[in-house]
FIKOLZA-1660 file (N, C-alpha, C; in steps of 0.1 Angstrom, whole numbers, plus 5000, padded with zeros to 4 digits):
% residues 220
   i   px   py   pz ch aa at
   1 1400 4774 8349  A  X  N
   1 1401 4783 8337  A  X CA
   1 1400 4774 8324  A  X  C
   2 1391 4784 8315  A  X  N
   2 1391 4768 8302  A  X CA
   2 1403 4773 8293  A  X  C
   3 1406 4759 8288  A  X  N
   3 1416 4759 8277  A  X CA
   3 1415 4761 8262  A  X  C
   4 1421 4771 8256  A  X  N
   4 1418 4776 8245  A  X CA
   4 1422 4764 8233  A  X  C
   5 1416 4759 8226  A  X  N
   5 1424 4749 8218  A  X CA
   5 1428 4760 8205  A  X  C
   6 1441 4757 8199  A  X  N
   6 1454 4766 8191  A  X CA
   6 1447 4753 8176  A  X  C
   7 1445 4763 8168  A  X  N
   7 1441 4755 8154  A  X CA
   7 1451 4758 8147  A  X  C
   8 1456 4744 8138  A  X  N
   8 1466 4749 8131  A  X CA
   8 1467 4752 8117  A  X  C
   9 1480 4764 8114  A  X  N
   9 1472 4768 8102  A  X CA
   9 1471 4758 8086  A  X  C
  10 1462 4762 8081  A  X  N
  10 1461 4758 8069  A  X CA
  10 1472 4753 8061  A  X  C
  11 1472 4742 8048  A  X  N
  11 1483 4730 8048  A  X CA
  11 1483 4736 8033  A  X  C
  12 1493 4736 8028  A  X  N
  12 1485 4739 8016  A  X CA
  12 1496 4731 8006  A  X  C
  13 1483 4728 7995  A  X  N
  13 1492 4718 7986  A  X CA
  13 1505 4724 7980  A  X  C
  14 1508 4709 7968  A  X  N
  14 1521 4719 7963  A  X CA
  14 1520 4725 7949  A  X  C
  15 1506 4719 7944  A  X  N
  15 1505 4734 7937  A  X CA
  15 1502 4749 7942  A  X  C
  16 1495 4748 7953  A  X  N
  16 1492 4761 7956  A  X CA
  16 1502 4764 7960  A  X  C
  17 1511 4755 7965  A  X  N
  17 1526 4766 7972  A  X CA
  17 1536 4766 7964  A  X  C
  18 1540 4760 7951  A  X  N
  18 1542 4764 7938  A  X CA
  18 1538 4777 7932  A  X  C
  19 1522 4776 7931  A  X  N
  19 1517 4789 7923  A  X CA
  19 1519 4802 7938  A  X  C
  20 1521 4799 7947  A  X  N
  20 1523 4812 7956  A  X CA
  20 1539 4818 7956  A  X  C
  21 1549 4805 7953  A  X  N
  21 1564 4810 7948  A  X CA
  21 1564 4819 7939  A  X  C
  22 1556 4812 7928  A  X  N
  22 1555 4823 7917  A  X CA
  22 1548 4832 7917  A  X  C
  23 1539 4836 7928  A  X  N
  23 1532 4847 7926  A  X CA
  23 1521 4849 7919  A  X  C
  24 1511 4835 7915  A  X  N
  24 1504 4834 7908  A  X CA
  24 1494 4837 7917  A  X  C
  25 1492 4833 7930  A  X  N
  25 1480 4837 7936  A  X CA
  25 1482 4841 7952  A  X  C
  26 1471 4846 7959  A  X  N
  26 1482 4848 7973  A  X CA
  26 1470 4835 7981  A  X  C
  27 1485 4831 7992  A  X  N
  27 1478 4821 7996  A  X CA
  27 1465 4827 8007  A  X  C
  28 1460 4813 8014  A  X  N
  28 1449 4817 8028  A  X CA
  28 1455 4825 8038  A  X  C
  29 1446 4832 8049  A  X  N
  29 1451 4839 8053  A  X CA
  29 1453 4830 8068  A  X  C
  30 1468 4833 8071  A  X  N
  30 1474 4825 8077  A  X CA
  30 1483 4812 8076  A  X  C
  31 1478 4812 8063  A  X  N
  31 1486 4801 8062  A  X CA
  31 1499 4798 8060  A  X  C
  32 1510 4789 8063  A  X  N
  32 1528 4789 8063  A  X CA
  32 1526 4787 8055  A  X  C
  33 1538 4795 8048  A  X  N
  33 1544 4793 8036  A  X CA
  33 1556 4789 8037  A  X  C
  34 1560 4781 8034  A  X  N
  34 1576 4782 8034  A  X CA
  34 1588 4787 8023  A  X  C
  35 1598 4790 8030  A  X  N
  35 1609 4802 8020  A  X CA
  35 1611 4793 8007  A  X  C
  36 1611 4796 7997  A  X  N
  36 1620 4780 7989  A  X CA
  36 1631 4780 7987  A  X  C
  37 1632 4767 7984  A  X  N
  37 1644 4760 7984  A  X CA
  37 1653 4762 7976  A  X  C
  38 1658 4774 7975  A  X  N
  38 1666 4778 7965  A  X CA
  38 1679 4768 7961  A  X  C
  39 1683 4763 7975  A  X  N
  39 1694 4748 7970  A  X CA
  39 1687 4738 7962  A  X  C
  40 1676 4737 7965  A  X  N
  40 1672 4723 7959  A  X CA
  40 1668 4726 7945  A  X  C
  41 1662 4738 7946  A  X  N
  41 1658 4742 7928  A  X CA
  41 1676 4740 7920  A  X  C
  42 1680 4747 7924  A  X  N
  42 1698 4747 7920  A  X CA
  42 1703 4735 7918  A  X  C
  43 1698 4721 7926  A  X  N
  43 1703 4709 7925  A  X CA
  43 1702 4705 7914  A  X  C
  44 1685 4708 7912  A  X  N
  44 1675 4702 7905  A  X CA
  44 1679 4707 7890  A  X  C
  45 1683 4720 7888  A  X  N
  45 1685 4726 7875  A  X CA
  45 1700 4717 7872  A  X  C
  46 1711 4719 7882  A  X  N
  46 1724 4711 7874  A  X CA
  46 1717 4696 7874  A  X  C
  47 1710 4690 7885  A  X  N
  47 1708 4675 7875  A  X CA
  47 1707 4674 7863  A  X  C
  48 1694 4683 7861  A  X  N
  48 1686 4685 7851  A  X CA
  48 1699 4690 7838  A  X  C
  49 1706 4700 7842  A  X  N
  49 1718 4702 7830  A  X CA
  49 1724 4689 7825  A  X  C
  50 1729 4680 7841  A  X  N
  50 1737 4671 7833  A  X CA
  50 1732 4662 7829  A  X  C
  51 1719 4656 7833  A  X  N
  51 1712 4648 7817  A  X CA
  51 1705 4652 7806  A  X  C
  52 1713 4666 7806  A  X  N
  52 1709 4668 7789  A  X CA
  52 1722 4669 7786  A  X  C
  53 1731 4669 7794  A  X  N
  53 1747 4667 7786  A  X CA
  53 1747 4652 7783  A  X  C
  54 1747 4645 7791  A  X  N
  54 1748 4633 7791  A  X CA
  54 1739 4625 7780  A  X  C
  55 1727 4634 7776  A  X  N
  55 1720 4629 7765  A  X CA
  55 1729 4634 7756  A  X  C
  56 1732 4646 7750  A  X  N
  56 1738 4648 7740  A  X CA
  56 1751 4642 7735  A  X  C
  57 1757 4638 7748  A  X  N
  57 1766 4629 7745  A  X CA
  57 1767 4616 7745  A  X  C
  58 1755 4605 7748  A  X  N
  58 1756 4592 7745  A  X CA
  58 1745 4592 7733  A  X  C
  59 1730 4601 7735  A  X  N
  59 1726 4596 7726  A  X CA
  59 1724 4602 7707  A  X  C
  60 1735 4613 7709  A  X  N
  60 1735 4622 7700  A  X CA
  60 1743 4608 7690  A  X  C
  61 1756 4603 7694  A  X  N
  61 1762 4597 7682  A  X CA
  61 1750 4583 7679  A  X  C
  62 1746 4578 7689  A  X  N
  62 1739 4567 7687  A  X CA
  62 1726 4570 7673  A  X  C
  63 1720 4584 7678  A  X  N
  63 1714 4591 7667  A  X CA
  63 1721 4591 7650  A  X  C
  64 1730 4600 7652  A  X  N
  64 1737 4601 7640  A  X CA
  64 1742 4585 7633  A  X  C
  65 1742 4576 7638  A  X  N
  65 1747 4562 7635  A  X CA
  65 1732 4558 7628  A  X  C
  66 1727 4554 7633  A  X  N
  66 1714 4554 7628  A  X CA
  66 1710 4557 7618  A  X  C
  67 1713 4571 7615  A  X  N
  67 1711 4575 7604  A  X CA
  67 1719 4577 7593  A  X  C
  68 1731 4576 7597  A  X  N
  68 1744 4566 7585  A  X CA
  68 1738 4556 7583  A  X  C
  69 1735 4547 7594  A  X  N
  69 1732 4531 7583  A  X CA
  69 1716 4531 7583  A  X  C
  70 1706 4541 7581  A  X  N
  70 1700 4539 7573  A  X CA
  70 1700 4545 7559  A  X  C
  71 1712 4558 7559  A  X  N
  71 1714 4558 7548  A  X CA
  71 1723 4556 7538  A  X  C
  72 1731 4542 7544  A  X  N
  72 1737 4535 7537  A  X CA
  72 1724 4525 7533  A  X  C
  73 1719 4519 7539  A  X  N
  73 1708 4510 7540  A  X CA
  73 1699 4514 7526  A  X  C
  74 1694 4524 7526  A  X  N
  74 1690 4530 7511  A  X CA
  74 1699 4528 7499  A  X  C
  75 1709 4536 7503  A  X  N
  75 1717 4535 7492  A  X CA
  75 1724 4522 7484  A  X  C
  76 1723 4509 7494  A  X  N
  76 1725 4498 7489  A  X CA
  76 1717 4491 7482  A  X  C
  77 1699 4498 7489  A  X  N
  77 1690 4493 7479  A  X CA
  77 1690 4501 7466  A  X  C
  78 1690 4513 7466  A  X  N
  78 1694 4516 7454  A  X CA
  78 1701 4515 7443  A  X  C
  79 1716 4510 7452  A  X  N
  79 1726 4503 7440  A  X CA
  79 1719 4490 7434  A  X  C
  80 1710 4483 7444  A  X  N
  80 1710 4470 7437  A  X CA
  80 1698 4470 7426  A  X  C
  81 1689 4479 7430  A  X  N
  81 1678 4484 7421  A  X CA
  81 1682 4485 7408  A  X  C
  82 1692 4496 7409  A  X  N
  82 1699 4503 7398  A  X CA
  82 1706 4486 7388  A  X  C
  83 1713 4479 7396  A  X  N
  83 1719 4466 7390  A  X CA
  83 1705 4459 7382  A  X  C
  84 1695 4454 7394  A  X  N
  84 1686 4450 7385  A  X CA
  84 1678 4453 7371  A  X  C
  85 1683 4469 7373  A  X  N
  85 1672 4474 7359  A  X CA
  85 1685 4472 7348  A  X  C
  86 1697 4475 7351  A  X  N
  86 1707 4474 7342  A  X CA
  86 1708 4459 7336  A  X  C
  87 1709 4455 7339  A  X  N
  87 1705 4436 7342  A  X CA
  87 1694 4428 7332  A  X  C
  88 1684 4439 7338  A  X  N
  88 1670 4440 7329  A  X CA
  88 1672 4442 7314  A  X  C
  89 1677 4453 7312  A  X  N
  89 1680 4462 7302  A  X CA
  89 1689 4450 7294  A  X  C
  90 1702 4447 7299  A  X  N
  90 1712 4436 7288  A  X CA
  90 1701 4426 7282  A  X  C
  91 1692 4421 7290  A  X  N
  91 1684 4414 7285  A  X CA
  91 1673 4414 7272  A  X  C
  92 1671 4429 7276  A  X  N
  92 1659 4428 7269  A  X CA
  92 1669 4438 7253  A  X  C
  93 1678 4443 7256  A  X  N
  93 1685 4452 7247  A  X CA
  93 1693 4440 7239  A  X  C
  94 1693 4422 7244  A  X  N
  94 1699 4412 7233  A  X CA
  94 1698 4417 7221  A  X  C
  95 1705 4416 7208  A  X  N
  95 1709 4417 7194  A  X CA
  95 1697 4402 7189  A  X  C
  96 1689 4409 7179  A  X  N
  96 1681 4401 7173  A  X CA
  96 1687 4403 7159  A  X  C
  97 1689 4387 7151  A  X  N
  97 1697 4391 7137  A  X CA
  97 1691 4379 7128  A  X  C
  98 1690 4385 7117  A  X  N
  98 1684 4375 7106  A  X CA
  98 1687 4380 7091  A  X  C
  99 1684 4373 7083  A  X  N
  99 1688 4379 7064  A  X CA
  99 1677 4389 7059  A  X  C
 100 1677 4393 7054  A  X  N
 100 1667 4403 7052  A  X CA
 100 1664 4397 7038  A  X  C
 101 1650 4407 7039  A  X  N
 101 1641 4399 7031  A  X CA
 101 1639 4402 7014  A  X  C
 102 1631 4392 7002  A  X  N
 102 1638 4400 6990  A  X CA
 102 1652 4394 6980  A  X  C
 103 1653 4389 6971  A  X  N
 103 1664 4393 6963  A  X CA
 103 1668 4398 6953  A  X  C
 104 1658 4408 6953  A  X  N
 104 1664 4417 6937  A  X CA
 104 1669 4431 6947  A  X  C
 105 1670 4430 6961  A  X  N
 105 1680 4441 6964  A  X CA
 105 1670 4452 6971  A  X  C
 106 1657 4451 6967  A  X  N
 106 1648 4464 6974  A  X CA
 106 1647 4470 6986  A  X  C
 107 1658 4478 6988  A  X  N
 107 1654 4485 7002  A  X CA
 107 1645 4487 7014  A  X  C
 108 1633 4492 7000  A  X  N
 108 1618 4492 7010  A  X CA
 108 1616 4477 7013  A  X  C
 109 1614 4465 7004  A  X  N
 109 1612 4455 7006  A  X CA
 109 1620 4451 7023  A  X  C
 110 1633 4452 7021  A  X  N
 110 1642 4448 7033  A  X CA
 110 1636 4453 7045  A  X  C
 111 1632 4466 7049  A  X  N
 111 1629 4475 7056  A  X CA
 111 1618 4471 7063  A  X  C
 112 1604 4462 7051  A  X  N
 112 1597 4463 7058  A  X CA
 112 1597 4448 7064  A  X  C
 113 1603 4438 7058  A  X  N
 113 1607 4425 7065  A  X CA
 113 1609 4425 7078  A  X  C
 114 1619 4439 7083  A  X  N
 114 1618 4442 7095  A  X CA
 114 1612 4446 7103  A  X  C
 115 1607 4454 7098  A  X  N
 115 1596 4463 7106  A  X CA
 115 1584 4448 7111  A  X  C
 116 1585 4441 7100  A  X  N
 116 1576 4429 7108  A  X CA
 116 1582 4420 7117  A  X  C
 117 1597 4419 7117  A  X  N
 117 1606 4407 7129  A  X CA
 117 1602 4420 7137  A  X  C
 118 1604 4432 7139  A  X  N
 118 1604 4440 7146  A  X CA
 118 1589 4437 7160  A  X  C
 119 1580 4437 7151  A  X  N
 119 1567 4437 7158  A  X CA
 119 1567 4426 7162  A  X  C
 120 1569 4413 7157  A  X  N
 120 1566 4400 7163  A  X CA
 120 1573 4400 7175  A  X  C
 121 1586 4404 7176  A  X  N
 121 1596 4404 7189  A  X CA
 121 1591 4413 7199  A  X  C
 122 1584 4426 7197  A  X  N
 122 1574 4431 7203  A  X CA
 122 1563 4427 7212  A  X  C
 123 1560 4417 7205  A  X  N
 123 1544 4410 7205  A  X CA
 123 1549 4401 7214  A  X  C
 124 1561 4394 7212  A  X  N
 124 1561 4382 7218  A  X CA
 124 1567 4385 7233  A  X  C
 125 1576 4395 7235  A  X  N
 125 1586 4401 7244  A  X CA
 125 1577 4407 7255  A  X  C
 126 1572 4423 7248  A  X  N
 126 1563 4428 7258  A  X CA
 126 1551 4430 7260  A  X  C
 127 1543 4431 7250  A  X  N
 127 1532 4434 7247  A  X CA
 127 1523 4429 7237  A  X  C
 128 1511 4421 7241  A  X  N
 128 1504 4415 7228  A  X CA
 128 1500 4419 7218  A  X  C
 129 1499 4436 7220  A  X  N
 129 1487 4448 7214  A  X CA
 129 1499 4453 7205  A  X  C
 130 1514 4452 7205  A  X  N
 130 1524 4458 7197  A  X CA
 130 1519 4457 7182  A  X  C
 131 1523 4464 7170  A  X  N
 131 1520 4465 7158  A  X CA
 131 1532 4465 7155  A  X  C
 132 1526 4460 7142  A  X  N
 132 1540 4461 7132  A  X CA
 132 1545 4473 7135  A  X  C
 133 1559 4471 7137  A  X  N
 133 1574 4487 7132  A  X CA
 133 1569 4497 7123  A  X  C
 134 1573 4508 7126  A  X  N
 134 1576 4512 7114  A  X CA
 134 1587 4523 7120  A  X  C
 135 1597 4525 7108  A  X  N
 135 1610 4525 7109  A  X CA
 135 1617 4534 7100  A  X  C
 136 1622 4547 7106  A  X  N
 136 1628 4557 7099  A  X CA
 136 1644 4557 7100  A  X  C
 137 1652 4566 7087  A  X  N
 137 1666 4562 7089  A  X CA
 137 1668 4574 7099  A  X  C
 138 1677 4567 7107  A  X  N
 138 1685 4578 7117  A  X CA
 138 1690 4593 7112  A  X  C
 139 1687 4598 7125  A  X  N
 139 1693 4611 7120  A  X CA
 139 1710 4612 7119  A  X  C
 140 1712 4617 7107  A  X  N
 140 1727 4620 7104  A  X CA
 140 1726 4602 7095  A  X  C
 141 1721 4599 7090  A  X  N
 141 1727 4589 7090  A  X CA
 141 1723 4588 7069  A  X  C
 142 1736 4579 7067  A  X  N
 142 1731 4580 7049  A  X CA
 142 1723 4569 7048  A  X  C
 143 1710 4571 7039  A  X  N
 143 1701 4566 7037  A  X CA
 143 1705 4557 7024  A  X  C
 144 1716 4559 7015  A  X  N
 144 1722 4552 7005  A  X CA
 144 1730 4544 7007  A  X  C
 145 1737 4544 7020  A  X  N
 145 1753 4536 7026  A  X CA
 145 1746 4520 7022  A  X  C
 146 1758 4513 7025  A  X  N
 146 1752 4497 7026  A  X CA
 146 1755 4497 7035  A  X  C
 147 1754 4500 7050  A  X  N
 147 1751 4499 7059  A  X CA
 147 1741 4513 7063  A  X  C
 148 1730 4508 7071  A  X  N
 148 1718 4523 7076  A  X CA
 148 1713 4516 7091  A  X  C
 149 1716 4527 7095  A  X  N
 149 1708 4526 7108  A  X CA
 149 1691 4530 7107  A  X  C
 150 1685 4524 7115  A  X  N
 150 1674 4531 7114  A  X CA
 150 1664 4530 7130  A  X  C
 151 1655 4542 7132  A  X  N
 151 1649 4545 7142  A  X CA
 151 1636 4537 7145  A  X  C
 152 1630 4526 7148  A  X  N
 152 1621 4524 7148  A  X CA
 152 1609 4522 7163  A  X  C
 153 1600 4519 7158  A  X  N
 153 1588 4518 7169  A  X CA
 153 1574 4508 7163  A  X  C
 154 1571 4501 7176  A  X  N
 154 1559 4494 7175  A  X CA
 154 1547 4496 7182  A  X  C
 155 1542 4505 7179  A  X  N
 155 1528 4510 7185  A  X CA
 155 1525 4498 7191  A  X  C
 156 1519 4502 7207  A  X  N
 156 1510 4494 7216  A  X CA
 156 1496 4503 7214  A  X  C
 157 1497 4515 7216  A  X  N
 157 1484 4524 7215  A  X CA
 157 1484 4539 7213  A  X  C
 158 1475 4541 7202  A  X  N
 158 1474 4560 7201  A  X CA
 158 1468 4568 7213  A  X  C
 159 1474 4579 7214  A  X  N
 159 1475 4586 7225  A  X CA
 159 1466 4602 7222  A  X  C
 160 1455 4602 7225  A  X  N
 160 1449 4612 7218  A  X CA
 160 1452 4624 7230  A  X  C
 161 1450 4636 7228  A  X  N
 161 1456 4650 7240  A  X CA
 161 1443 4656 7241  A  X  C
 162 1439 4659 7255  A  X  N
 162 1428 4668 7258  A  X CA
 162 1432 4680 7269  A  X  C
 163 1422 4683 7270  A  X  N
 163 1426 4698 7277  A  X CA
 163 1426 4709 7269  A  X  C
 164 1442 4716 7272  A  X  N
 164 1452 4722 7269  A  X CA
 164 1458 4714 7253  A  X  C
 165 1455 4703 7252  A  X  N
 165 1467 4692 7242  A  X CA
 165 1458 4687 7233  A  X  C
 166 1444 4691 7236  A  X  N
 166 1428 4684 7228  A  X CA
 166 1434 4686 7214  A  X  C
 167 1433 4675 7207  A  X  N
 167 1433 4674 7191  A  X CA
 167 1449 4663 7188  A  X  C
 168 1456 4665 7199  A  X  N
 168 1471 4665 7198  A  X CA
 168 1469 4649 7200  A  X  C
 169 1477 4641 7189  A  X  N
 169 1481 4628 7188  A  X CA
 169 1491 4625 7187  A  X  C
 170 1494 4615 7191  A  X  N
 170 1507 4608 7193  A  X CA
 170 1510 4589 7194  A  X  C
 171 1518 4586 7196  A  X  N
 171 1516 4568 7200  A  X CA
 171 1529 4564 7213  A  X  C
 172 1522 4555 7217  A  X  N
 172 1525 4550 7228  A  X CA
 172 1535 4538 7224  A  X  C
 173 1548 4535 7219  A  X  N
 173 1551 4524 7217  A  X CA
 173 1564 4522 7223  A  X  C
 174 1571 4508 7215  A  X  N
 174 1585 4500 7222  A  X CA
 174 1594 4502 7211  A  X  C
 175 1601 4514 7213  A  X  N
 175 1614 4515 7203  A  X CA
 175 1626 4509 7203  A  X  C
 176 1627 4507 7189  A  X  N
 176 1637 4501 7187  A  X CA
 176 1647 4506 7176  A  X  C
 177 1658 4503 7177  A  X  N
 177 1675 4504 7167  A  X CA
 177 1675 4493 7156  A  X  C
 178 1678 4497 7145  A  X  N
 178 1680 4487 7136  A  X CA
 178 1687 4489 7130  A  X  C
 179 1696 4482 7125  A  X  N
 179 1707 4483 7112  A  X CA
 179 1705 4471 7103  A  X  C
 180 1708 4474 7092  A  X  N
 180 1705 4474 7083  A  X CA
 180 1718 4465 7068  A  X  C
 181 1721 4459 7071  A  X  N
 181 1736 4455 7059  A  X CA
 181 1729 4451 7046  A  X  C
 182 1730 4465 7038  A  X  N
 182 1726 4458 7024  A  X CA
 182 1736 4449 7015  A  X  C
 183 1745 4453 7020  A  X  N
 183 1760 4444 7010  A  X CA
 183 1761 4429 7016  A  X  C
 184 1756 4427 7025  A  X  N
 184 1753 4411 7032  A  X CA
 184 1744 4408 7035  A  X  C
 185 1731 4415 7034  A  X  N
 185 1718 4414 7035  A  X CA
 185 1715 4407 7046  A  X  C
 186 1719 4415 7055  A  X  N
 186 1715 4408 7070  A  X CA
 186 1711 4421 7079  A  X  C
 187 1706 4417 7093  A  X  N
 187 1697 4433 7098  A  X CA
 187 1700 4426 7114  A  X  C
 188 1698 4434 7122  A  X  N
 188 1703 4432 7132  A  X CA
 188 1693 4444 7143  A  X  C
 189 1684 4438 7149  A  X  N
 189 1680 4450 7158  A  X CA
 189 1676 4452 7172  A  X  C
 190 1679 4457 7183  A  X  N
 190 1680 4462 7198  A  X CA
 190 1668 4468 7201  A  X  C
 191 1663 4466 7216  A  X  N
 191 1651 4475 7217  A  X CA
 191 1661 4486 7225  A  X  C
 192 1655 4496 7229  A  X  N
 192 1662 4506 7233  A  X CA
 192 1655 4510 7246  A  X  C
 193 1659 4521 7252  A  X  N
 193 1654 4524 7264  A  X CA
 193 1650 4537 7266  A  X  C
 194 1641 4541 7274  A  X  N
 194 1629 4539 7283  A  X CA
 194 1623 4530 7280  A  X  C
 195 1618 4519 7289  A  X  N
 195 1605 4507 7282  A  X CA
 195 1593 4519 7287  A  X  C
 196 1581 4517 7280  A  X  N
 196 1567 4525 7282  A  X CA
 196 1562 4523 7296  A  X  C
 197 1561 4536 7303  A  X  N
 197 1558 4536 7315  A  X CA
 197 1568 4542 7327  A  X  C
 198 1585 4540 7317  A  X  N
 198 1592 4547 7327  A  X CA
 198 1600 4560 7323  A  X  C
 199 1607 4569 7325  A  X  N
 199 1609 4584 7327  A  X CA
 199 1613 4583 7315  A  X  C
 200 1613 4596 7303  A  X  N
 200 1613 4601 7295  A  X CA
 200 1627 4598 7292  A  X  C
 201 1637 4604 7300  A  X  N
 201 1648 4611 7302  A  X CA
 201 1657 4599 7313  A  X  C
 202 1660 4587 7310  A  X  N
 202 1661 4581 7322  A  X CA
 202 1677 4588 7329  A  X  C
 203 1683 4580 7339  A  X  N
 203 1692 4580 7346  A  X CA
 203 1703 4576 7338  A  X  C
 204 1713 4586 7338  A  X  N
 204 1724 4582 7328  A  X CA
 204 1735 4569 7332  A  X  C
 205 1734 4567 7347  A  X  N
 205 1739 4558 7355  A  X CA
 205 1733 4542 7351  A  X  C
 206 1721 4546 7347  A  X  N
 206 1713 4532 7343  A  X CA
 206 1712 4530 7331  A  X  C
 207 1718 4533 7321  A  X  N
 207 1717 4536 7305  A  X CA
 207 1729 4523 7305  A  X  C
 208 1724 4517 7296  A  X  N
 208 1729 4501 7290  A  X CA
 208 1735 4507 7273  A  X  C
 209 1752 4508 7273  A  X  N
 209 1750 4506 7258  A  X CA
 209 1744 4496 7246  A  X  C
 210 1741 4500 7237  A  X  N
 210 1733 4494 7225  A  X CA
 210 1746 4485 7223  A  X  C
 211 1739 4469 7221  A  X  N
 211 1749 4460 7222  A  X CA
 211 1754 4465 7205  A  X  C
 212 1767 4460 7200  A  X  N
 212 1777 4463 7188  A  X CA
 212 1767 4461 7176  A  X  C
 213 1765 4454 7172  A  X  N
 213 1759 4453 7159  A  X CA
 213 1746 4458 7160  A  X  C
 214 1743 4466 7173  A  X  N
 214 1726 4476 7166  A  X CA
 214 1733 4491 7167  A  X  C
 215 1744 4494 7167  A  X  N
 215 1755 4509 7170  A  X CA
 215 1754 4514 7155  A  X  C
 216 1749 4526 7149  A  X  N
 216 1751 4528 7137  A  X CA
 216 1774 4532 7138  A  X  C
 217 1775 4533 7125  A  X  N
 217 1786 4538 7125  A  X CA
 217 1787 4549 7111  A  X  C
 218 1795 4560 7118  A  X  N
 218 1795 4572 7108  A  X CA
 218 1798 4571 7098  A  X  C
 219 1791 4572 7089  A  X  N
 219 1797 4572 7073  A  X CA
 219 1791 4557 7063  A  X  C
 220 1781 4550 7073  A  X  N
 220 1776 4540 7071  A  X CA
 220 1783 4526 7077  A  X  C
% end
């Protein structure tokens, strides 16, 4: 009698027996399927839970640390930034002092003696292109006291406005504090701050007082 040879059934991968768990396709016809493994998926899922606990708990603070010391790390640079410009500032804010100019007493004359130490200290400090000062009395301030403060500035360059600002002029300069002692005929003057180029409105944290003898005082 002949022997029937038994073919065995079809093998099938583990995607296809993946996508036949889920129902995605039906398998060949005959082919074993097997039940799944509902323990092992179960295993697989609390592993799977406790290395996401286990993440959250070693590498969550490791995270958060990180990001404390980089943002201490900032912050120190920015203290020391902040030091440097302050630093900057005492320097460049030194008290420049001399007799003023003139002796029959002329105000304008004295004024404009300055307005010229004004520009050379300019010229020589920041900028080559500085101009002579020129130099108004502070606001609130008496223009007759023997002592006057006054507001001044040394053009580096005229700033013409276009667009929206077309026509609109203005100047680009390095201001400065000056006082003024007519009763001792001596003058004293500070550059001031923003230097050209940095915020309008700076940081009140970084604001250097005006050294004592460029300070107006009330009442002259």
């Amino acid at each position: 009698m002949p022997v029937r040879e038994t073919q065995e059934p079809p093998r099938l991968s583990r995607i296809e027996l993946l996508g036949t768990w889920l129902g995605l396709w039906t398998p060949p016809r005959g082919a074993h399927v097997p039940p799944v493994p509902w323990r092992k998926v179960a295993l697989g899922a609390a592993l799977l839970g406790l290395a996401a606990v286990l993440a959250a708990v070693l590498v969550a603070p490791a995270i958060d640390a990180a990001k404390d010391e980089r943002s201490a790390s900032e912050q120190r640079a920015e203290d020391l930034a902040r030091s440097a410009r302050r630093a900057r500032q005492r320097i460049e804010q030194r008290p420049r002092t001399g007799r003023l100019e003139g002796s029959g007493g002329s105000r304008r004359e004295a004024r404009v003696g300055v307005e010229r130490a004004i520009g050379e200290d300019a010229r020589e400090r920041f900028s080559p292109r500085a101009s002579q000062a020129t130099c108004e009395v502070t606001a609130g301030a008496d223009a007759t006291g023997p002592r006057v403060s006054y507001d001044c500035l040394s053009s580096v360059r005229d700033i013409v406005g276009a667009g929206e600002q077309e026509g609109a002029r203005g100047r680009l300069g390095i201001p400065y504090r000056a006082v003024l002692d007519f009763k001792r005929r001596t003058y004293a003057f500070c550059k001031l701050n923003p230097i050209p180029g940095e915020r309008v409105v700076p940081d009140p944290r970084g604001i250097v007082e005006l050294p004592r003898p460029c300070r107006p005082r009330p009442g002259g």
